[in-house]
Phi, psi and omega in degrees: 000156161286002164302134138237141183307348166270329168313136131241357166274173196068148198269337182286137176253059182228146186210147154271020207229147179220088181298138184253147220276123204271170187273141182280137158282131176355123164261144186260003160286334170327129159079312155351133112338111179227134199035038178093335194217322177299072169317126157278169184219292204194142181272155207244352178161178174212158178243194181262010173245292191217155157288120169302119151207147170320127153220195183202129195276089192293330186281332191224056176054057170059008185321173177271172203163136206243127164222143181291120175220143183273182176268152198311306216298337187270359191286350182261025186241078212284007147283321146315317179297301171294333156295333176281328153296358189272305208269313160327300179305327182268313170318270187338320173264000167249129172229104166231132195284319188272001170232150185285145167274133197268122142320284206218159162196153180194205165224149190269170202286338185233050171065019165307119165285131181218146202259219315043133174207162192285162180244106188284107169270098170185234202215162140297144175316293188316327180278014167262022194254159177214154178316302192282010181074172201244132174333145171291279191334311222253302171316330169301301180308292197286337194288340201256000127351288183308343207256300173303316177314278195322310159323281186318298168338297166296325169279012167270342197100359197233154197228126213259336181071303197258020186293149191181140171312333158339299184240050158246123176223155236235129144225152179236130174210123161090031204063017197253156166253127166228126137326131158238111195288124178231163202026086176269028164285019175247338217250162199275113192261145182288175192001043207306165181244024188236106159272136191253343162077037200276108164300324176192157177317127150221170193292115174242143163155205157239143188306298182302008176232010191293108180307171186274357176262359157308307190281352189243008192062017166244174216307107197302119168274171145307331169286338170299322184287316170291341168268340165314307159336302146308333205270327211285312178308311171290350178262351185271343185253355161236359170075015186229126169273194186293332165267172180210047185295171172245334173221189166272352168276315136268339190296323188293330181270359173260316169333274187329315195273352152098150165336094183278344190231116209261132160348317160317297214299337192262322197232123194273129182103000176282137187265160164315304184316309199293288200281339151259356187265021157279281181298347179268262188335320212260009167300146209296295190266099261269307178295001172263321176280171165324132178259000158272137173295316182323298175261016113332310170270324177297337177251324185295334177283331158298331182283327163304326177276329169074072182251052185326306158341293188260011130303348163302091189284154163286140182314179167272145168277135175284134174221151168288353183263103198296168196240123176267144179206183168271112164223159157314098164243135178250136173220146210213132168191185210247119187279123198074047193260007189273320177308319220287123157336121179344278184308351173289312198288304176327274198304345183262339166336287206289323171260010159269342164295323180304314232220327132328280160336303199271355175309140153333272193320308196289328197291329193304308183278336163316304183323301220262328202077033183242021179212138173279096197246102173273156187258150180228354183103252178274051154157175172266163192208097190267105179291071190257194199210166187068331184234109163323314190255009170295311201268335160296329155338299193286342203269327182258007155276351160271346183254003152311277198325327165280354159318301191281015159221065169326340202249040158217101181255124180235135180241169191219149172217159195239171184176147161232128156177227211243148132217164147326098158313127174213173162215150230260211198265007173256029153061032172258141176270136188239147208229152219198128160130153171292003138328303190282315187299320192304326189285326194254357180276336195281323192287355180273012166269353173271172172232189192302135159118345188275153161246141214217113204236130168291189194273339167317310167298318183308307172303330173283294178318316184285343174269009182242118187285008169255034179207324191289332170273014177270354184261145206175098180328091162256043196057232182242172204202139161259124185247249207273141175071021156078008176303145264180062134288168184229121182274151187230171187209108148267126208201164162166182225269001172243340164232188180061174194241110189262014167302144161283089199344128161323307147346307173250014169246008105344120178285197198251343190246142191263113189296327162315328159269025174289142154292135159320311195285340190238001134321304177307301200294011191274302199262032145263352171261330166308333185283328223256322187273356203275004176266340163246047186267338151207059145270328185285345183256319179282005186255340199299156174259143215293139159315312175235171193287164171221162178222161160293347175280308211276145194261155202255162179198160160245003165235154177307189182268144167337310172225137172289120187275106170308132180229116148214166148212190201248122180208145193202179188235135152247108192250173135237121186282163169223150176239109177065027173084017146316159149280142161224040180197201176239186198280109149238198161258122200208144202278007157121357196258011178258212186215121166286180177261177151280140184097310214313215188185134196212139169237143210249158195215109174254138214201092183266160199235081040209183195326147158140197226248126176252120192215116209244134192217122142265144179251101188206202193258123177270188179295125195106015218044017184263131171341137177219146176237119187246139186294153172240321170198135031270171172224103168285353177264333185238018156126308182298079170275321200291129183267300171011072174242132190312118148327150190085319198276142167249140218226114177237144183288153156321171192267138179214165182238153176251125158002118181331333189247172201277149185187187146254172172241128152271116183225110169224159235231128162230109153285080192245142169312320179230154168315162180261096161320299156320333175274270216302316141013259196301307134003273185311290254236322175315321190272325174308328178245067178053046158081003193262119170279153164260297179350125171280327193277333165310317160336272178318293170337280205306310183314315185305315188332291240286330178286335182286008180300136199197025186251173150277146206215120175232151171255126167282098161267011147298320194259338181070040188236147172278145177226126182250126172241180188163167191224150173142192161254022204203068177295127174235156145225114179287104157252152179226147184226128172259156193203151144201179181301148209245000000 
């Protein structure tokens, strides 16, 4: 037939046209030995990792036998070589009767890594589908097959990613039809012992089955793998999938609008039942759908069968093994509670528990089973889970609710990441892991009334227009063991603390590592200078550059105003002008190849103007200085940039030779006259300044940097702070031959 699994367009997946098929050239592996006992016989197909071929196991009566061998051309591609060996590894944790079984692995005489797997003698799902859909009996029997492998899959740790009838086979034996779930070369292993070196998900799979957090690159569940499912059920039971894009891009926007044409409409006798435990697989939002593959196939195969019986699903299986996940933590406790009279203590507890409880958000998710409420001593730590946006509900709907109890003063901190389930030593459940510790070091950076978010939350947040605009960056902060978060304080005039926490209005030098005697001498010399302090500020010559934008004052500011931002490298190695790696991250601070290809990435934590200048060697080797942003030359006059916002450069590559890159940062609350200038006149001449006295001006900024600077290397992103209105920084990138 003429299908192919990247057609999407159209609802049929069928074609009456048949192409033929062009002639393959000789494979020189036909026939071959491998380690002695694997005969190849005939190729059976190829993927974007390796070729499939029919062989036979000369040691165990000539059995049939399936081998995988990647391809030569990927062997310089060391992310492929682990992805491939990565899908050994996901066969290999999985014994399930419904996934093909991993054999054997080995490497071929001209170093070709190759897998062994059982030979399914039967057919693929697809070629059993038909227009008019497949008997309710014979989809009840396979589906609910499909639904336990995957289950089985998924409690293994591997994620299948890539489901579609293609790699479902069909074998009949005794009149009987059993399934086999085939190919996990997409797929995601949990704590896999093979590192792929992944900065972050990106979209794998075939499109037309892909759930929307696939089609969007973010990070696949198990509810991802049940909506291929869905798609797969409805087509087996109408020969049609659910959808009828023309690109991926509507497919993502027919997702959002939900199934306009239900599975009824196509197949005449689908029960009610049947077409919502479909449609509940085929929901927009992953937590909506089934959280088992299992009990999925399993209630559709009873509606179908109209099988009462088997709607009791089977429990979850108990493993000894924990399960890492995603949670939500709100951590919450009563600032100064140590002060407090015993009974003081008792009573503001206790109706800070009361007044928890009773919020919406805590009653809902209690509702869900979706939530963990731990005791802290001076406060609680509320753990949920499936809903992202649960602990900022819950955080602002508690501090409305503490307006009408001023004297039970509480800050909150919020954190998304992993943990652990456990149960303690009364078999009651309890949670482990850094998700929860991050969450209580960010609220010990508050005071009474604040919330407090890291930027993980934050950044999830800042993509929703009922949330972004309450957030408001107060750069990175070091807390217990010397860890490096970076906080945001979420407010506005009916909830939250808009003060800027004490923490961060703290300088970096601790007077206590002061010597006494040059304290003393300090404020004797200030008593002494202070009748003439300004005459002495009006005569010193400026520090820094001025514009007609920065405004001049003779007494300092009241407060300081804390400026930061966030900056990282998006890098890729290259071979021969290839890509040879995948996409990763880096806070800028590693030493790169020649050639390599890079995007510099910015997030300033709040508004204002920006002007990114590379410094490196021009013609003759002599300094050169070229504008990166704004580019008044190609239409981008404005330096403006949205708090939050993240600014990423066009893709550039570094240079054949071993070097630095110097790229520094400017940051001003208002535009630069001066800059934009110098700017404006720099695009006239290829992005280059020539001008010396412009030269000289730029130079004066450049010389006032005055930040602080920490490298995350958890997160692999750099964070600069500094106070004034006017932030400078230097990254310097080192690159050499590879």
């Amino acid at each position: 037939m003429g299908y192919t699994d990247e057609t999407i367009s159209g609802h049929d997946t069928f074609s009456a046209k048949t192409v033929p098929a062009a002639p393959n050239p000789p494979d020189h592996r036909i026939n071959i030995v491998l380690d002695g006992r694997y005969v190849i016989e005939r190729k059976l197909g190829q993927g974007g990792f390796g070729t499939v071929y029919l062989a036979s196991d000369n040691k165990v009566i000539s059995r049939k036998i399936v081998v995988k061998v990647m391809h030569s051309e990927e062997l310089a591609n060391d992310w492929r070589k682990k992805k491939f060996r990565q899908e050994l590894e996901a066969l290999a944790r999985i014994d399930h009767p419904s996934v093909i079984g991993v054999l054997d692995c080995g490497e071929t005489l001209d170093g070709c890594p190759y897998i062994v797997m059982q030979y399914i003698d039967g057919v693929s799902l697809r070629s059993l589908l038909t227009p008019e859909g497949l008997p309710f009996g014979r989809v009840a029997h396979l589906i609910k097959q499909i639904g336990r492998a995957l289950t089985a899959a998924h409690e293994a740790g591997i994620l299948h990613r890539d489901l579609k009838p293609e790699n479902i086979m069909v074998q009949t034996s005794e009149d009987e039809e059993y399934v086999k779930v085939i190919d996990f070369g997409v797929a995601k292993v949990r704590n896999s012992i093979i590192d792929t070196s992944t900065a972050r998900d990106v979209a794998v799979g075939t499109i037309a089955y892909m759930s929307p957090e696939q089609l969007n690159a973010q990070p696949v569940v198990p509810a991802s793998d049940i909506y291929a499912l869905g798609i797969i059920a409805y087509e087996m039971l109408t020969g049609k999938r659910p959808l009828n894009p023309e690109s991926s891009y509507q497919l993502l926007d027919m997702q959002r609008l939900g199934v306009r044409v239900k599975p009824s409409d196509l197949r005449t006798g689908l029960s009610a039942n049947a077409e919502k435990i479909i449609l509940r697989a085929l929901s927009y939002n992953p937590e909506e759908r089934y959280e088992r593959a299992r009990d999925f196939g399993d209630s559709l195969s009873s509606a179908l069968l109209q099988d009462d019986e088997q709607t009791l699903l089977a429990p979850r299986k108990k493993s000894t093994e924990l399960t890492l996940e995603t949670a939500h933590v709100l951590f919450v406790d009563i600032v100064g509670y140590s002060t407090l009279d015993i009974d003081e203590q008792a009573r503001q507890l206790k109706q800070l528990q009361s007044m928890v409880s009773a919020t919406p958000e805590c009653g809902s998710a209690t509702d869900r089973n979706e939530l963990i409420a731990l005791p802290a001593g001076d406060g609680m730590a509320l753990v949920f889970f499936n809903h992202p946006e649960a602990t900022v509900r819950c955080a602002v709907e508690l501090s409305r609710a503490l307006k009408a109890e001023p004297q039970i003063r509480v800050r909150m901190g919020i954190h998304s990441g992993l943990v652990y389930r456990v149960a303690d030593i009364k078999n009651n459940m309890n949670v482990a892991g850094g998700g929860i510790n991050i969450a209580q070091r960010v609220m010990d950076c508050g005071d009474a009334g604040h919330i407090l978010l890291t930027k993980r939350v934050a950044d999830d947040l800042g993509q929703l227009a009922r949330w972004s605009g309450y957030l408001h960056d107060l750069g990175p902060a070091k807390v217990k063991h010397d860890v490096v978060v970076h906080v945001f304080n979420l407010f506005s005039d009916e909830f939250g603390n808009g003060e800027v926490p004490l923490k961060f209005r703290q300088t970096e030098t601790h007077p206590s590592r002061i010597n006494a005697k040059i304290i003393i001498a300090a404020v004797v010399i200030v008593a002494v200078l202070g009748a003439a302090g300004l005459y002495l500020y009006s005569r010193q010559p400026a520090l820094t550059p001025t514009s007609n934008n920065t405004p001049t004052s003779k007494a300092p500011p009241a407060t300081v105003r804390q400026r930061s931002l966030t900056y990282w490298l998006t890098y890729q190695k290259m071979r021969n002008g290839k890509p040879d790696s995948e996409l990763r991250q880096s806070a800028g601070n590693d030493i790169f190849g020649n050639n390599w290809r890079f995007q510099f990435n910015l997030t300033p934590g709040e508004t204002g103007a920006m002007y990114l200048i590379n410094v490196g060697p021009g013609k003759n080797h002599a300094q050169e200085y070229n504008i990166l942003f704004p580019l008044p030359g190609v239409g981008q006059s404005d330096p403006n940039l949205e708090a939050n916002k993240t600014f990423k450069t066009d893709w550039a590559r570094f240079v054949d030779q071993t070097g630095v890159e110097q790229i520094w940062i400017i940051w001003s609350a208002q535009p630069i006259g001066e800059l934009d200038e110098i700017f404006k006149h720099a695009s006239l001449t290829s992005g280059v300044i020539t001008n010396s006295n412009e030269i000289a001006k730029l130079q004066a900024y450049l010389k006032s940097s005055s930040s602080d600077v920490i490298h995350d290397k958890e997160k692999k992103q750099t964070f600069v702070k500094g106070t004034g209105d006017i932030l400078v920084n230097l990254v310097e990138l080192t690159h050499e031959a590879n």
